[in-house]
C-alpha positions as CSV (number, residue, x, y, z in Angstrom):
1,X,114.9,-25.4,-24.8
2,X,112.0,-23.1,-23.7
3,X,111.3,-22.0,-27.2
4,X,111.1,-25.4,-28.3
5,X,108.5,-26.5,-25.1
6,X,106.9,-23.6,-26.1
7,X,106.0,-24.5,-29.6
8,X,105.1,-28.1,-28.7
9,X,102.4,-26.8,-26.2
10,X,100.5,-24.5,-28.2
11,X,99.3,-26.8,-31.0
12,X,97.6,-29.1,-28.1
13,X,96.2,-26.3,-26.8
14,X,94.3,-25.3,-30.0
15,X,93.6,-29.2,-30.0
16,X,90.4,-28.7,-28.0
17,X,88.6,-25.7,-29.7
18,X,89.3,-27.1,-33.1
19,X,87.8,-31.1,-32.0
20,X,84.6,-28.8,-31.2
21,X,84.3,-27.1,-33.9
22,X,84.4,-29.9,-36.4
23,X,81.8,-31.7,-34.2
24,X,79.7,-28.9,-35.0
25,X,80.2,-28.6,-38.1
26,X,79.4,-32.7,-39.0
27,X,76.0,-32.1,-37.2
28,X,75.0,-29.3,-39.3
29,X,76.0,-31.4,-42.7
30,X,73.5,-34.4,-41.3
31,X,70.9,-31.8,-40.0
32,X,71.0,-30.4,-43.9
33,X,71.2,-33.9,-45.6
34,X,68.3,-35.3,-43.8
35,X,66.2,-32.4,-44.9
36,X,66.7,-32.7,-48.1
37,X,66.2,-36.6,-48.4
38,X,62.9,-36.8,-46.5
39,X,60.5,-36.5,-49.0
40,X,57.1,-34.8,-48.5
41,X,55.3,-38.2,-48.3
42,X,52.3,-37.3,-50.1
43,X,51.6,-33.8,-48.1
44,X,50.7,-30.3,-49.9
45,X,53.2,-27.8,-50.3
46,X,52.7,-25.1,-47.5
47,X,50.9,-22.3,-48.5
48,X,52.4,-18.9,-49.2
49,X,53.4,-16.7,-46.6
50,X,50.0,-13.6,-48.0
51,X,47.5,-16.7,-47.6
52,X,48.8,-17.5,-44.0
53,X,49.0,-13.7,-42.7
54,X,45.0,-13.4,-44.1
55,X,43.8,-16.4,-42.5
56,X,45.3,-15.5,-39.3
57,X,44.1,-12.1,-39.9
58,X,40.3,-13.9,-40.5
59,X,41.1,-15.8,-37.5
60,X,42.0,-12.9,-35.1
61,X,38.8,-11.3,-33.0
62,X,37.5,-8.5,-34.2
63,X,38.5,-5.4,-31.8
64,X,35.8,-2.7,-31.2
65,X,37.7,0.9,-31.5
66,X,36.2,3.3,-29.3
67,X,37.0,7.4,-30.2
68,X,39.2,8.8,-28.3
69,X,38.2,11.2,-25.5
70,X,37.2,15.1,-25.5
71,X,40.0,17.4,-25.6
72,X,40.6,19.2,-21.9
73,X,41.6,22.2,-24.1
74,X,37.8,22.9,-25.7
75,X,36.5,22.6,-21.8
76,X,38.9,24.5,-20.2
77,X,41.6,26.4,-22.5
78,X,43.7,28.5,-20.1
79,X,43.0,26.5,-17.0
80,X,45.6,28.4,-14.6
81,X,43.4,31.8,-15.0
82,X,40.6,29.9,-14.7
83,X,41.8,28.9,-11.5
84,X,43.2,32.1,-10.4
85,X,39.8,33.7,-11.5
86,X,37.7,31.2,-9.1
87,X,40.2,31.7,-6.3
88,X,40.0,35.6,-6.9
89,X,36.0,35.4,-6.9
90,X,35.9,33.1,-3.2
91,X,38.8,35.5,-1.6
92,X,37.5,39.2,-3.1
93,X,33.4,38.2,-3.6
94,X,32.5,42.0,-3.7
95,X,35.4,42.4,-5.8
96,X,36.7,46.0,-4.0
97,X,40.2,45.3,-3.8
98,X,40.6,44.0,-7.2
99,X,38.7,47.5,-8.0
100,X,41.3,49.1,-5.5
101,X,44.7,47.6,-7.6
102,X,43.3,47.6,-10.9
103,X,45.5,48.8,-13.4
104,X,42.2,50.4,-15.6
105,X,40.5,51.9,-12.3
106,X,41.8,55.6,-12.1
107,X,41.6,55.9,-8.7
108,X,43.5,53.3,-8.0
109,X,46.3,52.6,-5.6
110,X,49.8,53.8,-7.2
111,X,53.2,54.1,-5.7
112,X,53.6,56.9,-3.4
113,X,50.3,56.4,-1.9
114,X,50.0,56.3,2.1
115,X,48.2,53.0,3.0
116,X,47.0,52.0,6.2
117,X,46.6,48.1,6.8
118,X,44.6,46.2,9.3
119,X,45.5,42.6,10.2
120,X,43.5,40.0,12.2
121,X,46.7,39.2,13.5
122,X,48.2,42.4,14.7
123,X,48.0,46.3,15.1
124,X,47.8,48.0,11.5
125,X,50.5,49.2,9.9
126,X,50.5,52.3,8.1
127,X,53.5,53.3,5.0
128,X,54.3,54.5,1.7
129,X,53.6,52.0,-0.6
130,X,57.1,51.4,-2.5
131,X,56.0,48.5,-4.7
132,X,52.8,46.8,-6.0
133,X,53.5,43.1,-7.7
134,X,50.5,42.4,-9.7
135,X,50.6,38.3,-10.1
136,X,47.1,37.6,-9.9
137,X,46.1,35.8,-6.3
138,X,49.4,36.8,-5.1
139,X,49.1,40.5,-5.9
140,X,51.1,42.1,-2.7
141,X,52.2,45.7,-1.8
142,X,55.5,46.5,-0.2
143,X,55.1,49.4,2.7
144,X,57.5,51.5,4.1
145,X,57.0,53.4,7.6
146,X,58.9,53.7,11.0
147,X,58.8,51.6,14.1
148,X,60.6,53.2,17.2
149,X,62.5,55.5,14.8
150,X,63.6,52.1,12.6
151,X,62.6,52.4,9.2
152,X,60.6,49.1,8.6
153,X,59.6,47.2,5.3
154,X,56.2,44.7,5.0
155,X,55.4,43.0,2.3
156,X,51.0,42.1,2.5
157,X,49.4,40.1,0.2
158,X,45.6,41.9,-0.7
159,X,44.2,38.9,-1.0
160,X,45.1,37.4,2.1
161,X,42.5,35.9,4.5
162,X,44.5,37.5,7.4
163,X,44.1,41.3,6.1
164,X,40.9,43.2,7.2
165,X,40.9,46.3,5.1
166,X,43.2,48.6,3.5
167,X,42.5,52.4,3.5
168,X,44.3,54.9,1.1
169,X,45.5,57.9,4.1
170,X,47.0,60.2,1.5
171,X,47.7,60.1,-2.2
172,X,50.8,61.3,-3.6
173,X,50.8,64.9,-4.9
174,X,52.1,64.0,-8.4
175,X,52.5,60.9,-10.4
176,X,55.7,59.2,-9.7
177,X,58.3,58.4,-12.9
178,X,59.6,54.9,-11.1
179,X,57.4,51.6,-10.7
180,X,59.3,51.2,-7.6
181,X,60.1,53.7,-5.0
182,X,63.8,52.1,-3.8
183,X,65.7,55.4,-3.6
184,X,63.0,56.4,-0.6
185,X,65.0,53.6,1.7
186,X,68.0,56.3,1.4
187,X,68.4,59.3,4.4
188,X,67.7,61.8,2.0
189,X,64.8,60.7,0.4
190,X,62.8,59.0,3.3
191,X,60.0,60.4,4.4
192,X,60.1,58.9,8.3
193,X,57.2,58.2,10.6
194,X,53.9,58.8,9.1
195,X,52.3,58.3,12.3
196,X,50.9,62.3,12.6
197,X,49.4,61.8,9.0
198,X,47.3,58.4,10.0
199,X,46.0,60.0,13.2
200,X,45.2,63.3,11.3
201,X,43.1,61.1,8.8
202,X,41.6,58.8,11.2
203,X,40.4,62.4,13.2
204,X,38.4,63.4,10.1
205,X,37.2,59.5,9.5
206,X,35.6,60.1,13.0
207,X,34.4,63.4,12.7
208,X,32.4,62.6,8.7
209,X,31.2,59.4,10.9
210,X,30.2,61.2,13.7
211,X,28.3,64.3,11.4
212,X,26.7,61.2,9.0
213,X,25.1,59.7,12.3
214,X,24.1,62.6,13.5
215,X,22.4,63.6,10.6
216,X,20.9,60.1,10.3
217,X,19.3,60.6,14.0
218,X,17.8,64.1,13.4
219,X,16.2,62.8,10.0
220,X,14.5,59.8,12.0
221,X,13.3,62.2,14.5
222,X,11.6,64.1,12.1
223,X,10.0,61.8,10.3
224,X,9.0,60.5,13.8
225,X,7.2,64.0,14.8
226,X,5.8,63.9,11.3
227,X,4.1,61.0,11.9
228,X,2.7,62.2,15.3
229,X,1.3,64.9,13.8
230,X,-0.5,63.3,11.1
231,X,-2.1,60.9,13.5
């Protein structure tokens, strides 16, 4: 009994869908056969579909062109060294410490040097330089040395508004083979507190300043008495 319920159900339910689709189709078989009775009634055939697209082109307004602007590449080709450069000139005008960490300048900083750093910002530290990372504005110079018997690493930038000066102390007796100077961090190959070097230097700093001014002082006094003696 099911089976038979079941097949007289599904024919009415395909009644609906197929009552549509012949509706549509009889309105497409008018929509066609009106077209083709109505006559033209005495109107020209339409032109060609070329004749329509060169009127309209005829038709359109005429759109100025304008060339297309300079290349930033002619003005400015490598614009970050450009920048660096201009950034370099404003933070190093008299151009020393570029002199100082110049890879061409022989007497140049190298690893192994003793530096001596002054900061607005705090005492100076003074170290062995272990590393130098040339990167343009952001050229920096690792320093080892010994606070309170600690052994203490700063990284300073050269550059840096906040450094004063750096002096070379002492320059390494011979060229070292590594670009960077890690092993010194072992017990063996640290060189500790460099404290006695720095004040050593700074001693003869003081006593070439000292002589320099003196000799200034008795060259003014002489030409002083020379003077007198000519008038």
């Amino acid at each position: 009994m099911m089976a038979s319920n079941l097949c007289a159900i599904r024919p009415l339910a395909r009644l609906k869908p197929l009552i549509r689709h012949q509706r549509c189709i009889k309105q497409r078989q008018r929509a066609y056969a009106t077209q083709q009775t109505i006559p033209n009634q005495g109107q020209p055939p339409p032109p060609p579909q070329a004749a329509t697209l060169e009127k309209a082109h005829h038709s359109m307004r005429r759109i100025t062109l304008k060339p297309p602007p300079p290349a930033m590449y002619n003005k400015c080709p490598s614009p970050v060294e450009t920048f660096e450069a201009s950034q370099i000139a404003a933070l190093d005008p008299i151009g020393s410490r570029t002199k100082l960490f110049s890879r061409s300048n022989p007497d140049a900083v190298k690893v192994g040097d003793i530096l001596l750093v002054r900061t607005r910002s705090g005492d100076p530290f003074a170290g062995v330089c272990i590393n130098i990372r040339r990167q343009g504005v952001d050229t920096a110079i690792l320093l080892r040395g010994q606070l309170t018997r600690v052994g203490v690493e700063m990284w300073y930038k050269i550059y840096s508004p906040n450094v004063e000066g750096i002096e070379v102390v002492q320059r390494r007796a011979k060229r070292a083979r590594r670009a960077r100077l890690y092993y010194m961090r072992k017990p063996k190959h640290d060189i500790g507190s460099v404290e006695n070097i720095v004040r050593q230097y700074q001693r003869q700093k003081a006593a070439l300043g000292s002589s320099d001014v003196k000799g200034r002082d008795a060259n003014a006094h002489k030409k002083k008495n020379n003077k007198r003696g000519r008038n």
